[in-house]
N, C-alpha and C positions, 0 to 999 in steps of 0.2 A: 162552754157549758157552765152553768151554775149550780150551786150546793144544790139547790131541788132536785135538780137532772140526775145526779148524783147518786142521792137520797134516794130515790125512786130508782134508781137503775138497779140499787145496792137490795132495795128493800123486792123487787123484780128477780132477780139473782135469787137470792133466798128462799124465795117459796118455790121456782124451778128446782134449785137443788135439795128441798123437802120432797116435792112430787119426787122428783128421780129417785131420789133413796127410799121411796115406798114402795115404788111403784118395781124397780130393779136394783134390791140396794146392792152395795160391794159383796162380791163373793167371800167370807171369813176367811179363804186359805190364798187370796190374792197374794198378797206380800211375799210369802212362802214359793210361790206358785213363779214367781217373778226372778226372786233370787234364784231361783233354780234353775231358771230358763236363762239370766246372766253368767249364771256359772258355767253352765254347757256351752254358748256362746265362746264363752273366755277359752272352754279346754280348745272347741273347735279352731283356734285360731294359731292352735299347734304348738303350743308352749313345752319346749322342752323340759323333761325331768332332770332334774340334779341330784349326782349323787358322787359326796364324797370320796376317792378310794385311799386307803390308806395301806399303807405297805408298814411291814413288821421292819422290815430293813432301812426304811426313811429314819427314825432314830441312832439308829447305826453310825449311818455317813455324816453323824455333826446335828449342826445347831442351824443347817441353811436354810433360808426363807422362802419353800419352795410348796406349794400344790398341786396337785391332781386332781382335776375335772372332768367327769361325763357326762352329757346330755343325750341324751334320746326321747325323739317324739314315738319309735317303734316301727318309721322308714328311714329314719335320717339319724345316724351317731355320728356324735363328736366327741373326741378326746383331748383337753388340752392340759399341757404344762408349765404352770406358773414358777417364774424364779425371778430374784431378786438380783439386781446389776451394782457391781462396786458403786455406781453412782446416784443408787437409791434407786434408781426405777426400776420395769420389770421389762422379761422376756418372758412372752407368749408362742409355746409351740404347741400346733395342734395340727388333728389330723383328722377327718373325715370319709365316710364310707359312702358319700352323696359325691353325686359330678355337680359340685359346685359353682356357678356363674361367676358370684360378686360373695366375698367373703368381709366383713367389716367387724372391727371391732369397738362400740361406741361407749362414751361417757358422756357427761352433760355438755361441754360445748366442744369435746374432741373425738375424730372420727381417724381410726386408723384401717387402711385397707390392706387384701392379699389376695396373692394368687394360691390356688391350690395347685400343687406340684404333682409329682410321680408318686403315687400311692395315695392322693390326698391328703397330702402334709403341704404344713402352712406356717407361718411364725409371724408374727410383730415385735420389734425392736424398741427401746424406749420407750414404755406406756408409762406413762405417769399412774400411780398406784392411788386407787378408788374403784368406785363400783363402778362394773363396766356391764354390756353385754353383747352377744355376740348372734349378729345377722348374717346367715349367708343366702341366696335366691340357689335356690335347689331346679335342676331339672329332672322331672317326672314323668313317668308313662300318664299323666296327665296335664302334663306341661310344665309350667314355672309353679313354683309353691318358695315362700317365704318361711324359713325355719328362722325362730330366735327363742337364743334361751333365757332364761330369770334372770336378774341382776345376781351378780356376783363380785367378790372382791377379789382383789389383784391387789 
């Protein structure tokens, strides 16, 4: 094609997109209207809540480098226990009230897996300490469903 072709395609484009926005221009509350429909989107995709628990008595037992984690989508909780290993990394114990398939614990290029045991408890051994998060494949009275919660650090 040549600059004219161009020219002309460019100067064609333009008065099309004059007519349309006269003729049907953007709705004012699009943008709005959009993000709100991502956001809902996002909640649908079952992202677990996080919440802190803190115990009066963790102060007590020392100075250990240790967290307590809850997630709940409002079918599926999880509880885990974050602690520090003599050798700098962590141990992850948790436990869930879902009959869990595939349990995984991921970071950006490390993937730790487990089984859920008796009661739905579960642990990972040596995690390297970063933000991690945790996928398990749920089965439901509507079949498989993918529960993962927010990044979180360890």
């Amino acid at each position: 094609m040549h600059d004219e072709d161009f020219a002309a395609d460019a100067a064609l484009f333009a008065r099309m997109r004059a007519m349309w926005s006269a003729v049907d221009p953007v709705p004012v509350d699009l943008v709005d209207r959009m993000v709100a429909a991502v956001a809902v989107e996002d909640l649908s995709r079952e992202y677990a809540l996080l919440t802190l628990v803190e115990s009066e008595t963790a102060a007590v037992r020392g100075e250990s480098d240790t967290a307590t984690l809850q997630f709940s989508d409002g079918t599926t909780s999880v509880l885990l226990h974050v602690t520090a290993t003599e050798e700098g990394l962590r141990r992850v114990d948790g436990w869930t009230d879902a009959d869990a398939l595939a349990i995984r614990l991921t970071q950006e290029a490390q993937e730790w897996s487990a089984d859920a045991g008796e009661h739905g408890r579960f642990a990972f051994e040596s995690v390297t300490p970063g933000v991690s998060r945790l996928r398990l494949v749920v089965r439901s009275d509507e079949g498989m469903k993918d529960f993962q919660t927010p990044q979180f650090e360890v």
